[in-house]
C-alpha positions as CSV (number, residue, x, y, z in Angstrom):
1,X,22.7,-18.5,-5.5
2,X,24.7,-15.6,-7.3
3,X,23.5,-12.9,-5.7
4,X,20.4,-11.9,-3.8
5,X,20.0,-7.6,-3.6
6,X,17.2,-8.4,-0.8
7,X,19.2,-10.1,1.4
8,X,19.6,-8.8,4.6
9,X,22.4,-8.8,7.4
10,X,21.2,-9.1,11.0
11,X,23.9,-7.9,12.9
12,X,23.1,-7.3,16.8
13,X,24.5,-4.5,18.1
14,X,27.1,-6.5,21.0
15,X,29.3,-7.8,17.3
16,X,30.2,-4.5,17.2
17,X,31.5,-4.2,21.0
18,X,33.3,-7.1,20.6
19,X,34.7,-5.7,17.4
20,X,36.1,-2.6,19.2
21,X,37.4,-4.2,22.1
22,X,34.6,-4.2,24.5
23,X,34.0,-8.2,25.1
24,X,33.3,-9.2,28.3
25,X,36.2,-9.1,30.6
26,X,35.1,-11.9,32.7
27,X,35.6,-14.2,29.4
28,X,39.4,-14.2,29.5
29,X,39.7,-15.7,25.6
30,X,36.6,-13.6,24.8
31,X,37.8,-10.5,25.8
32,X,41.8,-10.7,24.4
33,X,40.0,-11.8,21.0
34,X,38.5,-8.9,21.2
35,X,41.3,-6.8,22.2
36,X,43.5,-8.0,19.1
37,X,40.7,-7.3,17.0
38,X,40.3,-3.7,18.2
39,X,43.7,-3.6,17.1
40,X,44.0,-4.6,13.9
41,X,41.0,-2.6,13.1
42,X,43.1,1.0,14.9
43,X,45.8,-0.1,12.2
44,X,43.6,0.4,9.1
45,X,42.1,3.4,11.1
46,X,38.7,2.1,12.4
47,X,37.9,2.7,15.8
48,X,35.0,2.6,17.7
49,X,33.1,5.7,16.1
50,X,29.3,5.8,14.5
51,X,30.9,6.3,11.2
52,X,33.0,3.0,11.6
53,X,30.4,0.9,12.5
54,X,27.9,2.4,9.6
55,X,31.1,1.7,7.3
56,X,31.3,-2.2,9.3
57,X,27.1,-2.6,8.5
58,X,27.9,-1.4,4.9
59,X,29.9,-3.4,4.3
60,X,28.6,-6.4,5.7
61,X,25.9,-5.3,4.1
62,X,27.6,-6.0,1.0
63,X,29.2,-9.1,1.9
64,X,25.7,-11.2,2.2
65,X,24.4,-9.7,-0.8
66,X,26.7,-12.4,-3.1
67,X,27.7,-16.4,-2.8
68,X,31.1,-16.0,-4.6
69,X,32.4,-15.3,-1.2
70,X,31.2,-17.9,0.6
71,X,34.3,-20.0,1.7
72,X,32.2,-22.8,3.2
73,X,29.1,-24.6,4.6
74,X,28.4,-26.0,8.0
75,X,25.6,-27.7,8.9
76,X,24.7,-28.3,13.2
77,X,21.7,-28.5,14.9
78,X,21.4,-24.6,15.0
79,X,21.0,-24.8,11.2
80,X,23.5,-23.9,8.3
81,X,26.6,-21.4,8.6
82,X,28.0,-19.5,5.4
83,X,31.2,-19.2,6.1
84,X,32.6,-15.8,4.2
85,X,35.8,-13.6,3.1
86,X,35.9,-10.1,2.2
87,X,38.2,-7.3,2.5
88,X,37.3,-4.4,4.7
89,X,38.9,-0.8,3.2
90,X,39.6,1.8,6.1
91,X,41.2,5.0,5.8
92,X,44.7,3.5,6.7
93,X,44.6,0.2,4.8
94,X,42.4,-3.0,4.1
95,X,42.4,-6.1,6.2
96,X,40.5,-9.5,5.5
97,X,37.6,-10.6,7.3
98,X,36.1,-13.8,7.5
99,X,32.6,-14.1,8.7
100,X,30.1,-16.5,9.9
101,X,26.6,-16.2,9.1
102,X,23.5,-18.3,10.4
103,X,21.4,-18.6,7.7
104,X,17.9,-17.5,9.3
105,X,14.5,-16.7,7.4
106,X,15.0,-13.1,7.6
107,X,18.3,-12.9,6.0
108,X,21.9,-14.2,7.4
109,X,22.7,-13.2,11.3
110,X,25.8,-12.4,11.7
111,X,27.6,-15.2,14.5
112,X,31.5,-14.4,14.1
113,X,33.8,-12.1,13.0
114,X,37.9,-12.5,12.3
115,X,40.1,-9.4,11.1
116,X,43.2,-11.2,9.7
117,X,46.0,-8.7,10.0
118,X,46.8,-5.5,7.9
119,X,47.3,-6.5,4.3
């Protein structure tokens, strides 16, 4: 696979909380995860905003849409997980992100997210 244009992300909506800091507190790991990652993304200049996460679905968007990124398979009983690298571009910088993505008859759901720090 090389590319599919009709690909789609499925991305529910919680990813983005836990993107932006919002995690469950009652999950300590969870939650400071999430925490660091609302960080990282503050240093490029993402916060929790519509416009940031219609830049995040963009560009996830993007990211399903070709193989060359995919870094790795698994295979478990929930099925097979692309795992993926991209580089996010905000308004203060780019950081790396590699995602996990259950591959699903409708198009790749997204399962995990993780910002590596500002490049």
């Amino acid at each position: 696979m090389c590319g599919d244009s009709g690909r789609q992300a499925i991305i529910a909506p919680g990813k983005y909380d836990y993107l932006f800091g919002g995690a469950d507190p009652s999950n300590k790991k969870n939650f400071e995860r999430s925490k660091q990652n609302e960080t990282l993304f503050g240093k490029i200049g993402i916060y929790d905003t519509p416009v940031s996460r219609a830049m995040l679905r963009d560009h996830f968007n993007e990211v399903v849409q070709n193989d060359d990124n995919i870094l790795r398979l698994k295979e478990n009983e929930y099925g097979v997980t692309q795992v993926r690298e991209s580089l996010f571009m905000g308004p203060g910088g780019i950081i790396k992100l590699k995602s996990a993505w259950l591959v699903a008859n409708e198009g790749l759901m997204l399962t995990t997210v993780i910002p590596k720090g500002k490049q």
